[in-house]
N, C-alpha and C positions, 0 to 999 in steps of 0.2 A: 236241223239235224242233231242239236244238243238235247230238246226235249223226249220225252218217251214215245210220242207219237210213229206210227207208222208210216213209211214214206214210201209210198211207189214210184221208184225210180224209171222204171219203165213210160209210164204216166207222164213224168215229170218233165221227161228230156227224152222225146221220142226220136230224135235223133243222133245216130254217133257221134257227130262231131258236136254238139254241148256234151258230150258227157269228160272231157280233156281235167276241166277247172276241178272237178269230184277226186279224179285219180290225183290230180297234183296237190289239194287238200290234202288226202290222206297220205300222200308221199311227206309234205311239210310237217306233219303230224305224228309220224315214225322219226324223223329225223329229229324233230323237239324230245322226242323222248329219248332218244339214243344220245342227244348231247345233255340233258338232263342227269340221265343215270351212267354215265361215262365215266364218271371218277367211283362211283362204288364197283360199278365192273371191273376198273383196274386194279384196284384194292384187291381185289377176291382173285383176281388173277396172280397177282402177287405175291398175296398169300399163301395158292395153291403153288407157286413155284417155289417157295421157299420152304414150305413143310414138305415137298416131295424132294429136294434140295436141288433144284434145278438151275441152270445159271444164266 
């Protein structure tokens, strides 16, 4: 899935129940990012509350 190649999914995992591990992949994969970039989102929230003078 990291290469460029095309993947048919359908193909690959003809039925519903393998396709569980895909969805929770990319569940794992939003949550790395979101604890990743979590201290500059708060920054910038910060920021914007304090130059709009918020408390």
């Amino acid at each position: 899935p990291y290469c460029k190649e095309k993947v048919d999914l359908k193909r690959l995992f003809p039925n519903p129940w393998e396709k569980p591990h895909v969805l929770y992949g990319n569940l794992l994969d939003w949550i790395r990012y979101l604890v990743a970039w979590q201290p500059l989102i708060l920054m910038v929230v910060q920021g914007v509350n304090y130059v709009l003078g918020l408390e």
